[in-house]
C-alpha positions as CSV (number, residue, x, y, z in Angstrom):
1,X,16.7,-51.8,63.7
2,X,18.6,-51.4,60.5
3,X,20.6,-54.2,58.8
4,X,23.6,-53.9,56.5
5,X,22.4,-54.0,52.7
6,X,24.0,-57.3,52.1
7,X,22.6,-58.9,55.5
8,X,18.9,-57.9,54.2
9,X,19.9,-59.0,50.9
10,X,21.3,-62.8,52.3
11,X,18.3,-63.0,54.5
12,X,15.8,-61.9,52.0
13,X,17.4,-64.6,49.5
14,X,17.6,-67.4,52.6
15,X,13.8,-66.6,53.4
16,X,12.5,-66.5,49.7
17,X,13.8,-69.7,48.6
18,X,12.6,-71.3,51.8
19,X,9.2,-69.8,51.1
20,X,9.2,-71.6,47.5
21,X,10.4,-75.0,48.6
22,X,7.7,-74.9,51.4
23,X,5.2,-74.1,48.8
24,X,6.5,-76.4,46.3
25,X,6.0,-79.2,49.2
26,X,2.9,-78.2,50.1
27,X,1.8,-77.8,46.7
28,X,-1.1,-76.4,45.3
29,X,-4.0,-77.6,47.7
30,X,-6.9,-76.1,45.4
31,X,-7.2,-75.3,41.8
32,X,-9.8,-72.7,42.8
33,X,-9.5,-69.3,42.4
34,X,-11.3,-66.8,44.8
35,X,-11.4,-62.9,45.0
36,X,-10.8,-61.3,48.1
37,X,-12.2,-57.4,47.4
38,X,-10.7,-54.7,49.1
39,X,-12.3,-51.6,49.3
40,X,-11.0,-49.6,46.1
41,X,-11.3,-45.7,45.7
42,X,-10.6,-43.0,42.2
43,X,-8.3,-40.6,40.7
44,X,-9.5,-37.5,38.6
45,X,-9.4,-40.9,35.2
46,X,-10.0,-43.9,37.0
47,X,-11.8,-46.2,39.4
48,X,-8.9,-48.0,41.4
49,X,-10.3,-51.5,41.7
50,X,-8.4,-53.8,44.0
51,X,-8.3,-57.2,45.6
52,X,-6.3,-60.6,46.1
53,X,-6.7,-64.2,44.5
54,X,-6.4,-66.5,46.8
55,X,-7.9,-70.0,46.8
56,X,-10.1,-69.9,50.0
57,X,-10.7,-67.1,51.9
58,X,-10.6,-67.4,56.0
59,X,-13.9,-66.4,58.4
60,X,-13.8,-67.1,61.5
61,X,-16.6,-66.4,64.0
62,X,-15.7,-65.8,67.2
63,X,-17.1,-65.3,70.3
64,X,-16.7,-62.7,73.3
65,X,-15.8,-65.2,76.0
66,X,-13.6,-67.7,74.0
67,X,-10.1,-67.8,75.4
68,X,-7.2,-66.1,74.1
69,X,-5.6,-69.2,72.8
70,X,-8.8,-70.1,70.3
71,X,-8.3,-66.7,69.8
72,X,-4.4,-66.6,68.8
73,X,-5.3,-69.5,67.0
74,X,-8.0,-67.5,64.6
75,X,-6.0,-64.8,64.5
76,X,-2.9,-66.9,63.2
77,X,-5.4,-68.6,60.6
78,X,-5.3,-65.3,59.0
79,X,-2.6,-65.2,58.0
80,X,-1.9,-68.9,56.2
81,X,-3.4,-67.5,52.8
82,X,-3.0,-70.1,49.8
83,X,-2.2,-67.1,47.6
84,X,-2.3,-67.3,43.6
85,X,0.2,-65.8,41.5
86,X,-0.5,-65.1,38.0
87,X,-4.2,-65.1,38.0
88,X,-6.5,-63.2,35.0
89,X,-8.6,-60.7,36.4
90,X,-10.8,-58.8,34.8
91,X,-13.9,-56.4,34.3
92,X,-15.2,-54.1,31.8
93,X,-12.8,-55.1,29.2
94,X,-10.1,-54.3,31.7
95,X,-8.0,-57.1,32.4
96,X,-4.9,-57.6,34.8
97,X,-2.8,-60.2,36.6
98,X,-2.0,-61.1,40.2
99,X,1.3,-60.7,41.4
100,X,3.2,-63.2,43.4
101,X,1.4,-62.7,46.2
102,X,-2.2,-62.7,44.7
103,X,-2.9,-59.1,44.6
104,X,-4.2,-57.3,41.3
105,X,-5.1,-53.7,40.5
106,X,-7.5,-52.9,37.8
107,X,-7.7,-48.9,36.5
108,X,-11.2,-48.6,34.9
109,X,-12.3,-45.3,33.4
110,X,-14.6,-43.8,35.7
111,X,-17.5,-41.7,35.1
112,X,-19.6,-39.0,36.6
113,X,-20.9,-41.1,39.3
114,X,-19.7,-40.1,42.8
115,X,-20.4,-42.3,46.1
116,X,-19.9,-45.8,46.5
117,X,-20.7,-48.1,43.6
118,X,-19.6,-52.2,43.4
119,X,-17.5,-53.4,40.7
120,X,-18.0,-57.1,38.9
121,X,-14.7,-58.3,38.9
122,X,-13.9,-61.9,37.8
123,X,-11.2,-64.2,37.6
124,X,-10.4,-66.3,34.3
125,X,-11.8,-69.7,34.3
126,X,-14.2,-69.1,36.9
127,X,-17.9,-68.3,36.3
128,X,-18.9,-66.8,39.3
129,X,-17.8,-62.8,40.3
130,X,-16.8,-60.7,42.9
131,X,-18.5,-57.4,43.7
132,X,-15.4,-54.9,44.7
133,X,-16.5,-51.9,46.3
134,X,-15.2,-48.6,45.7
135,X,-15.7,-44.8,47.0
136,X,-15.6,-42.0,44.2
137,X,-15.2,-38.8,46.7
138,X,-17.9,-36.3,46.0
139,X,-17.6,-33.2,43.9
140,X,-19.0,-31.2,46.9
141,X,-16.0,-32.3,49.2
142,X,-14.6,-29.7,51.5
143,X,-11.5,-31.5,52.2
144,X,-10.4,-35.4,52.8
145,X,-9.4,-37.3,55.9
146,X,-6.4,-39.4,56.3
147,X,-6.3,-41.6,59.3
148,X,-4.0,-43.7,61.4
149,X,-6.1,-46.8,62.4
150,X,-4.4,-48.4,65.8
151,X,-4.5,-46.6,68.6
152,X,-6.0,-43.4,66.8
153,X,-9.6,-45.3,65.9
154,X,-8.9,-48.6,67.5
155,X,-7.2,-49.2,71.2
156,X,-4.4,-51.2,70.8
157,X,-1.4,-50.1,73.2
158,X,1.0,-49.7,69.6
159,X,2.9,-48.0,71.4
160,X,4.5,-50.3,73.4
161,X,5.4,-53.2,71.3
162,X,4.8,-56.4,73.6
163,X,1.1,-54.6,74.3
164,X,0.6,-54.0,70.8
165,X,1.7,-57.9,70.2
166,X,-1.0,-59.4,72.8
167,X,-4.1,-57.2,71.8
168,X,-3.7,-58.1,68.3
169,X,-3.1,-61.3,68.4
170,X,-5.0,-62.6,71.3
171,X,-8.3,-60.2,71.0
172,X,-11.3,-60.8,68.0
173,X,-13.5,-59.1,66.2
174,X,-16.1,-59.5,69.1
175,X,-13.6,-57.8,71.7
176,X,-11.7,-55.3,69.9
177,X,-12.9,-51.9,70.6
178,X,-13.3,-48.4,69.1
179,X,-12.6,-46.0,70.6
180,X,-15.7,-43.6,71.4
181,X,-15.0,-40.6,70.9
182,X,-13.1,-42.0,67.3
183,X,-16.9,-42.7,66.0
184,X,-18.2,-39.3,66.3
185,X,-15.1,-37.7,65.8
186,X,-15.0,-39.1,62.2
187,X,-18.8,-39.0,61.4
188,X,-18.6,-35.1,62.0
189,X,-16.0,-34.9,59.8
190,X,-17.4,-36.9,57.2
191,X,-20.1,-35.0,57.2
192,X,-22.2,-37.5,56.4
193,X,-20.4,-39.3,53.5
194,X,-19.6,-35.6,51.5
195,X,-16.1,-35.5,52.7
196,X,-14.1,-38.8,51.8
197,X,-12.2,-41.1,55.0
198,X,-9.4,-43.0,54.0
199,X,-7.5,-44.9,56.6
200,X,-3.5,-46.2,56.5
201,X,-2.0,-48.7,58.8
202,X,0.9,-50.8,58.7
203,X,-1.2,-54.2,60.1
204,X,-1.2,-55.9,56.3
205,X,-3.6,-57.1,54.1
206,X,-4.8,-60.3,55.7
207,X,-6.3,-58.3,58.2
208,X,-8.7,-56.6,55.6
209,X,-11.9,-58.2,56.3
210,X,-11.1,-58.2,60.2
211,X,-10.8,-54.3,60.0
212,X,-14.0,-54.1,57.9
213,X,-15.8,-55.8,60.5
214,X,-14.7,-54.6,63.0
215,X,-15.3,-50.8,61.5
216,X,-19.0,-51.8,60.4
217,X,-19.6,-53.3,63.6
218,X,-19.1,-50.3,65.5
219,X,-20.3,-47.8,62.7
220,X,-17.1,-46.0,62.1
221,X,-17.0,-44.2,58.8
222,X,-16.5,-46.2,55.9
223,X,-13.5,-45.6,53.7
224,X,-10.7,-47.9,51.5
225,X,-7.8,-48.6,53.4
226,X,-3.9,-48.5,52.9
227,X,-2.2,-51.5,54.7
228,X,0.4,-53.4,53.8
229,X,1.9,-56.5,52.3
230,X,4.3,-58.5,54.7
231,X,4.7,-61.2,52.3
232,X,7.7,-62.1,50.1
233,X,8.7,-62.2,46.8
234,X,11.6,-61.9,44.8
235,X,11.9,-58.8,44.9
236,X,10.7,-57.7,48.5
237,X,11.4,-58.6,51.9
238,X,9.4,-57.0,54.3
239,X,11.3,-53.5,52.7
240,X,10.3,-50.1,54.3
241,X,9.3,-49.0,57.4
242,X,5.8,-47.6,59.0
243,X,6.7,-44.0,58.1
244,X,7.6,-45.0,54.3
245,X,4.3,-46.9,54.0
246,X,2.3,-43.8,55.8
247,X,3.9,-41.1,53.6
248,X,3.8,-43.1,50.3
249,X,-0.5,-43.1,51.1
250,X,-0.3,-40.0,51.9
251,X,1.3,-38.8,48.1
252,X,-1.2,-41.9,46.5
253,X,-3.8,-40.3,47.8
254,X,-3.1,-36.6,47.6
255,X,-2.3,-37.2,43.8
256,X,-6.0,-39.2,43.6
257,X,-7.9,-35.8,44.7
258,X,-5.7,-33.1,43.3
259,X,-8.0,-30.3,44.4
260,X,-8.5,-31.5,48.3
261,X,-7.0,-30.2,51.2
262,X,-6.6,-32.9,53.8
263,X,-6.3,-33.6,57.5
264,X,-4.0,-36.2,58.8
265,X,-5.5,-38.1,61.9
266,X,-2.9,-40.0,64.0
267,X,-1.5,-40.4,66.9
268,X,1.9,-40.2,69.2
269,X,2.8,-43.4,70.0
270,X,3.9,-44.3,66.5
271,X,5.7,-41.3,65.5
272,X,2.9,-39.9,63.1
273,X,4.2,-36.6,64.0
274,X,7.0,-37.0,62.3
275,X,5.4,-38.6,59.2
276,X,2.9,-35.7,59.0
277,X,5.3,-33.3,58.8
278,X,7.4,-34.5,56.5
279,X,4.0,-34.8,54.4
280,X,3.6,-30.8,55.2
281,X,7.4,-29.8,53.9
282,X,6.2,-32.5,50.9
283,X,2.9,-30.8,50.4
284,X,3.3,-27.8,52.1
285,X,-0.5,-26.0,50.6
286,X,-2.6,-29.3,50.7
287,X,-2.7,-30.3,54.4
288,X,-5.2,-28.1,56.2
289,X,-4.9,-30.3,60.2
290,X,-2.8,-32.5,62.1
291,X,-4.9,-34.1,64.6
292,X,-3.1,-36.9,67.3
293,X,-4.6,-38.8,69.7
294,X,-2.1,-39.0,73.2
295,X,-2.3,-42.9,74.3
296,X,-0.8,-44.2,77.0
297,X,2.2,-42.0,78.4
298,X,1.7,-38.9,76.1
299,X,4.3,-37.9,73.0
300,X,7.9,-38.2,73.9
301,X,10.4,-35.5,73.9
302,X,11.6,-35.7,70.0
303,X,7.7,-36.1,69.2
304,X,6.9,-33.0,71.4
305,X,9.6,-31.1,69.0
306,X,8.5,-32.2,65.8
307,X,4.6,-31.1,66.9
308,X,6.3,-27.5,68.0
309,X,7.4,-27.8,64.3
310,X,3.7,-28.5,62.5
311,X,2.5,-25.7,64.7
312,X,4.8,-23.4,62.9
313,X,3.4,-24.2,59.5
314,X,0.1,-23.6,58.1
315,X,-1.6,-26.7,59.2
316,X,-3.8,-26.3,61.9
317,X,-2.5,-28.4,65.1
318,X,-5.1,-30.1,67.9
319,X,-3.9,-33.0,69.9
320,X,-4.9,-34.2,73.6
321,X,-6.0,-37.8,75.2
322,X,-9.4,-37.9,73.1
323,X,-10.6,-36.1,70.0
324,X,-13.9,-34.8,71.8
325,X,-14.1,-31.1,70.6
326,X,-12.1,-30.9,67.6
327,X,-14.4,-31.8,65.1
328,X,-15.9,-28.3,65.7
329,X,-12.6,-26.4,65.2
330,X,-12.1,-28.2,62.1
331,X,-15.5,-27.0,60.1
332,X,-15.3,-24.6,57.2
333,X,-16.9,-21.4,57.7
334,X,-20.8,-21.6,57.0
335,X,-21.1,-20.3,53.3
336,X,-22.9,-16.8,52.7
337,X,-26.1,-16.7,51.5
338,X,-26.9,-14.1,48.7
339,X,-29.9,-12.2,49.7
340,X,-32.8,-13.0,47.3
């Protein structure tokens, strides 16, 4: 759906001023001010440290066999964040703010270290810090991984919206599942940590730490991720669309390794075909694969079209119900040895 300019504009006004006289009601229900990491990564300069102040931070733990309503009810939790605006951050002699909605990016030079390290980060007035992780991608990279996180590594039913709706809103981190062939799928491709895993999705940002969890739980590869903020300000209102958010990652994280190829990992029930390949004609030397999972009833016609269209570029093309195989096809050639 796509609204006039001056609808968006009226509602976007309507909804932020509510917003503000809700929070000035409400007021300010702690004076304490708590980092929420998220996992940062680096460009070719800097270490890309980021995170959210917020005065509490949510945990729920769940169980397998609660019901569904305890379990919208968690879920929902999540996403009543006592954000805080303005907020000092700081580490290494680096120090930024928070913006309306609590997040904060720090750019700290980075050094030779590759891997991942933990950055101290803390927030003015407060003695205690936060350790923010962050992956440096290894010099001996063959290329990076870009993924598409539901229904690609975690089964969701996105492609059908009321589906997509019930599973994520009425499942926990105890049911939610990965999907099999996802886990070795990406470990073969991260070949063991050498070859970096990023993942984008539009879920936003209060669904960090459920992600994480639900990653570590099932041992998917590691990597930062890219979602997005839902939240308002005076200047946004929900603004762009999944394929906006996807390709912007996409260029953030091309620019970050410069001398990477990269295979995109999605799936057809969200259109990533289309976003991939306008991230081909944008990049049209640094994607090496598209790789899409088929959920549910399979691409549609105009994604059928656009994957005709990838296959006629030079990025290698494997789709199909699971990923089982494709790791293989995706290897670099063993490197020659020079006889002694």
């Amino acid at each position: 759906m796509r609204w006039h300019p001056m609808i968006k504009q009226a509602l976007h006004a309507v909804a932020w001023r509510t917003e503000k006289v809700i929070d000035h009601i409400r007021g300010q229900r702690d004076t304490r001010r708590i980092i929420e990491p998220y996992i940062g990564y680096a460009t070719p300069d800097h270490l890309v440290v980021r995170g959210r102040v917020l005065t509490s931070v949510r945990r729920n733990k769940p169980k397998p066999n609660q019901s569904r309503w305890t379990n919208f009810k968690q879920m929902f939790a999540l996403f009543l964040t006592d954000e805080v605006a303005n907020a000092e951050v700081s580490s290494s002699n680096v120090a930024a703010r928070s913006d309306e909605e609590g997040y904060f990016t720090l750019l700290l030079s980075r050094d030779d270290r590759t891997g991942w390290i933990d950055v101290e980060v803390t927030v003015f007035g407060e003695h205690a810090t936060t350790l923010c992780p962050v992956m440096i991608a290894s010099d001996e990279a063959d290329f990076g991984v870009i993924s598409d996180i539901d229904d690609t590594m975690l089964q969701t039913g996105a492609y059908s919206l009321l589906r997509n709706l019930w599973t994520s809103l009425t499942g926990n981190i105890a049911t939610r599942r990965i999907f099999p062939d996802a886990l070795s799928f990406m470990s073969d491709l991260s070949a063991g940590g050498r070859n970096p895993v990023y993942y984008v999705s539009s879920s936003p940002w209060n669904l960090h730490h459920f992600l994480v969890t639900i990653f570590d739980k099932a041992g998917l590869v590691r990597g930062p991720k890219f979602l997005r903020d839902l939240g308002l300000s005076k200047t946004q209102f929900i603004t762009g669309t999944h394929g906006d958010h996807k390709g912007n990652s996409i260029d953030t994280l091309l620019a970050a390794n410069p001398d990477l190829p990269f295979v995109l990992v999605g799936d057809t029930g969200q259109h990533d075909a289309f976003v991939y390949h306008d991230a081909i004609k944008r990049h049209p030397d640094r994607i090496k694969a598209v790789v899409l999972r088929e959920p549910g009833p399979g691409p549609d016609g105009q994604s059928r079209a656009v994957m005709s269209k990838i296959e006629k570029t030079n990025a290698s093309l494997l789709h199909g119900p699971t990923f089982d195989g494709f790791a293989a096809k995706l290897k670099p050639p063993a490197k020659a040895v020079n006889p002694s």
